[in-house]
FIBAKOL-450638 format. One line per field, with one value per residue (C-alpha): y, z, x; chain; residue number from 1; residue in one letter. Coordinates in nm, 2 decimals. Layout:
residues N
py <- Y, ... .
pz <- Z, ... .
px <- X, ... .
unit <- A, ... .
pos <- NUM, ... .
code <- a, ... .
end
This chain:
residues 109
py <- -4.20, -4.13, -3.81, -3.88, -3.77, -3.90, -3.57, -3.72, -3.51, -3.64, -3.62, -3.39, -3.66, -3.76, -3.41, -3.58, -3.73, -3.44, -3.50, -3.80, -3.71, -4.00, -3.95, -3.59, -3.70, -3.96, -3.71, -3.44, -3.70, -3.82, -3.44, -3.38, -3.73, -3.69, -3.41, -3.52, -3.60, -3.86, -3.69, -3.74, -3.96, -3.84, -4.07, -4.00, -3.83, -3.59, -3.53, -3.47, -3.19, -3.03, -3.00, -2.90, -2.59, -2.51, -2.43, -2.19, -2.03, -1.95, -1.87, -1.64, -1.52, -1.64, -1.57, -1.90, -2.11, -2.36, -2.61, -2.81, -3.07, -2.94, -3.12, -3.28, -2.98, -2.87, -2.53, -2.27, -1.99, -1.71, -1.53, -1.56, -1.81, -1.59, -1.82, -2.21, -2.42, -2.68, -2.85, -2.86, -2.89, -2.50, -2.31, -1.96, -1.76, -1.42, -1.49, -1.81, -2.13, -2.44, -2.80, -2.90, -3.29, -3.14, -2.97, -3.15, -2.91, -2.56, -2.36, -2.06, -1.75 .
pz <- -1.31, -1.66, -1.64, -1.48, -1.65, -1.55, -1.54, -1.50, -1.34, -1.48, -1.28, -1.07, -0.85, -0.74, -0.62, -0.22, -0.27, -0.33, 0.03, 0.01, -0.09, -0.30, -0.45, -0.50, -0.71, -0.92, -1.00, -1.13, -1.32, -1.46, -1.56, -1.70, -1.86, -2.06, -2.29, -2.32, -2.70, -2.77, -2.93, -3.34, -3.47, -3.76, -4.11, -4.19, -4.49, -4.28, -4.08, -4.41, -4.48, -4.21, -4.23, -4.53, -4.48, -4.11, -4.36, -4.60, -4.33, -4.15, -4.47, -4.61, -4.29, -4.37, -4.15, -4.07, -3.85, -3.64, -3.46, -3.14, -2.91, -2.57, -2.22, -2.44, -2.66, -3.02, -3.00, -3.29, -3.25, -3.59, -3.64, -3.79, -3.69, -3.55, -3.45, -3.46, -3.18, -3.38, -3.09, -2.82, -3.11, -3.00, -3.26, -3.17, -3.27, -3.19, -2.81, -2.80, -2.76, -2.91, -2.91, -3.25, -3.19, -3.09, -3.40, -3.60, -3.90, -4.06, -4.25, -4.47, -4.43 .
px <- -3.43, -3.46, -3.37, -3.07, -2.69, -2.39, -2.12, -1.80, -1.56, -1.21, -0.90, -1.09, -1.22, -0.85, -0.77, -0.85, -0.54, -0.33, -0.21, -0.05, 0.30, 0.39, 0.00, 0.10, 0.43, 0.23, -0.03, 0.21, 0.43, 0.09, -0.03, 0.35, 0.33, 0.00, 0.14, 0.48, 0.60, 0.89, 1.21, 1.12, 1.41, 1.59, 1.69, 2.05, 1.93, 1.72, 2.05, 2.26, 1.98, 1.96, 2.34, 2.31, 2.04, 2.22, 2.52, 2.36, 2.20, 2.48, 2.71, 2.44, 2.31, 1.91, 1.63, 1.54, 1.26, 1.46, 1.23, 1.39, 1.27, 1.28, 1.19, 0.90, 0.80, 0.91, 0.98, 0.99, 1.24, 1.29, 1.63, 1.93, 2.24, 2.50, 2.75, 2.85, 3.01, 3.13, 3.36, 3.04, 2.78, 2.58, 2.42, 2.29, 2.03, 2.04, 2.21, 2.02, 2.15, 2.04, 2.20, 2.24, 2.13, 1.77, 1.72, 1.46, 1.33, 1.47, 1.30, 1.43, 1.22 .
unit <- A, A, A, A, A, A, A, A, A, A, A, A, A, A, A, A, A, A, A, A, A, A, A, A, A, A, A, A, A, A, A, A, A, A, A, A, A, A, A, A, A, A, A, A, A, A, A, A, A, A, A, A, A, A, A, A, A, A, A, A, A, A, A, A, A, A, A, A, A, A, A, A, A, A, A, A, A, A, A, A, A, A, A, A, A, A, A, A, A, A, A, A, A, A, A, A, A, A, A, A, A, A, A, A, A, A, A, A, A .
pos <- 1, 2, 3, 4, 5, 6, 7, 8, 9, 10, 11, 12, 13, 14, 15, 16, 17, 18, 19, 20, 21, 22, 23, 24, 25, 26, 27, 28, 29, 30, 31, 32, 33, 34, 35, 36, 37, 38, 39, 40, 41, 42, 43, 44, 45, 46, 47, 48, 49, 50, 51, 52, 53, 54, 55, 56, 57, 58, 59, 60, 61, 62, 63, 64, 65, 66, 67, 68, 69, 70, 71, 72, 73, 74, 75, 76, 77, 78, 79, 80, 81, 82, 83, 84, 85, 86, 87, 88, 89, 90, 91, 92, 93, 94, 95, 96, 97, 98, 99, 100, 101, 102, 103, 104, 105, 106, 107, 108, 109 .
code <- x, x, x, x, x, x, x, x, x, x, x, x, x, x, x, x, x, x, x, x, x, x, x, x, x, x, x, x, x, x, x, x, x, x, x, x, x, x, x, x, x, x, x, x, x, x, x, x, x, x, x, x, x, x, x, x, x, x, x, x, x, x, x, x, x, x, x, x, x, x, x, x, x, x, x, x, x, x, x, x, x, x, x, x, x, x, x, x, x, x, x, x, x, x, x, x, x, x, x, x, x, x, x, x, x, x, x, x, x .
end
């Protein structure tokens, strides 16, 4: 018995109860759940400067790096800001739209 090694084999060993419908919800909200991140919260002074760079990017037209919290991810997306909703708080980016209160860094290229 010396010899022997213990090989664990993770969440592999709950696979069996995949069939249970209420296990097979619990095990996808537990996959989704383990690499899920928590929306960063922003200092009013990190709000005033991303303000702040959102409006010389957009008056100059800068390349810029926008990063956004998305369904549990930060997201990097490259282009310049091509128009403003200011009334439903919309930036886009080349035809893409991005909610302004998700923003959490920008970056001039």
């Amino acid at each position: 018995m010396d010899n022997y090694v213990y090989h664990d084999r993770k969440m592999m060993k709950w696979m069996p109860f995949n069939a249970l419908l209420e296990q097979s919800d619990y095990l996808k909200e537990l996959f989704y759940g383990r690499d899920r991140k928590e929306m960063p919260v922003l200092s009013i002074d990190q709000e005033t400067e991303l303000n702040y760079q959102l409006e010389i990017a957009y008056l100059f037209k800068n390349l810029v790096i926008i990063s956004y919290f998305d369904d549990g991810n930060i997201i990097l997306i490259e282009g310049t800001i091509t128009r403003i909703d200011q009334f439903y708080k919309l930036i886009f980016i080349d035809e893409v739209e991005i909610s302004a209160k998700r923003i959490t860094n920008i970056k001039s290229v």
